[in-house]
C-alpha positions, 0 to 999 in steps of 0.5 A: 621776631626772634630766629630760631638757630638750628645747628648742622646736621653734620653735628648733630647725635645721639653722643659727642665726639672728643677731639685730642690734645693739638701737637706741635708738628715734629721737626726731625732734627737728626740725632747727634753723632757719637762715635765720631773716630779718624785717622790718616790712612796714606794720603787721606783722613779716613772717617768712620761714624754711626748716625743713629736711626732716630731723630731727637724726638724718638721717631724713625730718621727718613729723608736726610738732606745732606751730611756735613764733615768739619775739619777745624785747623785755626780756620774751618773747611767743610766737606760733604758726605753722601747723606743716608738715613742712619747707620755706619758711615764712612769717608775719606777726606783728603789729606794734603793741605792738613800736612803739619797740623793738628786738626779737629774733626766733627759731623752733622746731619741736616734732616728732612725739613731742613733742622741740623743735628748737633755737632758730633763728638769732636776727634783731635788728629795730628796730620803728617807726612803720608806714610809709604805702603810696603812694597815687594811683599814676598811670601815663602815656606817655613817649618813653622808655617808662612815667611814674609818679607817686606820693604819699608821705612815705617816704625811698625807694620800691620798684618792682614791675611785672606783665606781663599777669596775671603775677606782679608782679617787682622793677623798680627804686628812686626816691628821689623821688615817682616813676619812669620805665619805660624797658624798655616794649613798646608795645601791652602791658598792664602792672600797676605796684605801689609800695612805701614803704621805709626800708631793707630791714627797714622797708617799707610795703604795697604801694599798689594797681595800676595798669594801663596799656598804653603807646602811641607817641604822640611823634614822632621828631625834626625833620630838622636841617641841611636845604640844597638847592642847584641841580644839572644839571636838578634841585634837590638836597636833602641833610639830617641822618640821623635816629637813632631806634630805630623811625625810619621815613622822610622826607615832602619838601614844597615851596611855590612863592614864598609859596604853601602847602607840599604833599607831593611825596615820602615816605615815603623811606628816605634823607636826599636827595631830587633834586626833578627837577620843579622848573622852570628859573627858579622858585624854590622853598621846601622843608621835611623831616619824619621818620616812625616806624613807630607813623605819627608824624610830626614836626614840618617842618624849618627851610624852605630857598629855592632857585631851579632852574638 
């Protein structure tokens, strides 16, 4: 006797269902590093890597297990680096034992089931002798700005100001023991930070802050050139103009015979001045000072002796 087979229910309808193409499981393997850069920053090897967000198989990187730095001086030493997934890293290895040596340097990533990235671009350093940080960093005023003063041994230095409490930024380089700050405001409060260098893969800790606030306290120029000479009912008074940025007018003194000067006019705005109160006969002796809107003011002209018509 022949049985009849009857297939499942489960299976049974009025169409057919299709099931897709099998894929492997996906093994996460990090991406690899490639922007792997370093360099010695006082006692420490500084490193600085992106690791990127995908795995080699082009899905989102979660779960790292672990972050591994590999310095290669004949022999290998590894270090482990707090794990993220993806993004800007950083890290400071130390760097005593390298002292001397010329190193190579390389990352990886180890992912979620366990699969290692491959290793990153590799990074030569030469480690040497810890360079010092600056010290007793001084900060004064200038007419051009801000002064700074430093001591050190180092064959250049880098320059980093803060403006306020604000996050410090690259100003500029010295090879000499200090460096003049000539993008100032008046009136606000600056921090300055100086850091030892010997090329861009040797640098030393930046030295501690110095706070300053600069202030006007120059004078603009003296007034050159000053002549007067008698006019119809006045003495005329002609001189240079004065060129400063922040320049702000012109204080005119007089003194009869030997007496002492006095102000007769000022502040003015224009390098001449006709003195309509000089009497016919006397003469008179006349000096011109500058004016700049901080309210300093320079020192008197060269006098000029002329007698009213």
């Amino acid at each position: 006797m022949r049985f009849a087979f009857v297939l499942p229910l489960a299976l049974l309808g009025a169409g057919c269902g299709y099931i897709g193409d099998i894929h492997p499981p996906l093994l996460d393997i990090p991406s690899r590093v490639n922007d792997l850069r370093a360099a010695e920053y006082g006692d420490r090897i500084a490193i600085e890597f992106t690791l990127p967000p995908l795995t080699t198989e082009g899905q989102s990187l979660k779960g790292v297990r672990s972050i591994e730095l590999r310095v290669s001086a004949g022999t290998d030493r590894t270090f482990e680096i707090p794990p993220k997934d993806g993004g800007a890293i950083a890290f400071d290895a130390p760097a005593g034992d390298f002292i001397g040596k010329q190193v190579t340097l390389a990352v990886r990533a180890t992912g979620p089931k366990g699969k290692s990235s491959e290793w990153s671009n590799p990074w030569a350093l030469e480690v040497r002798a810890p360079l010092s940080a600056p010290q007793n960093v001084t900060a004064d005023n200038s007419p051009m700005g801000v002064k700074l003063a430093w001591k050190g041994a180092a064959p250049r230095y880098r320059i980093f100001r803060a403006v306020g409490e604000g996050l410090p930024a690259r100003l500029g380089e010295s090879g000499t023991n200090g460096y003049e700050d000539a993008t100032t405001v008046a009136g606000t409060a600056y921090r300055y930070f100086v850091q030892a260098i010997d090329g861009d893969q040797h640098q030393s800790q930046v030295s501690a802050a110095v706070a300053f606030t600069p202030r006007d306290v120059f004078p603009p120029a003296v007034p050159a050139g000053l002549a007067g000479v008698p006019g119809v009912g006045a003495i005329e008074l002609v001189w240079q103009r004065n060129t400063e940025e922040d320049f702000a007018g012109y204080n005119v003194f007089r003194a009869e015979a030997g007496g002492a000067f006095r102000k007769i006019a000022g502040p003015i705005d224009a390098p001449t001045y006709s003195d309509r109160d000089a009497e016919s006969g006397k003469t008179y002796r006349y000096a011109v000072s500058s004016l700049d809107r901080a309210g300093n003011e320079s020192e008197p002209s060269a006098p000029v002796e002329v007698t009213a018509p």
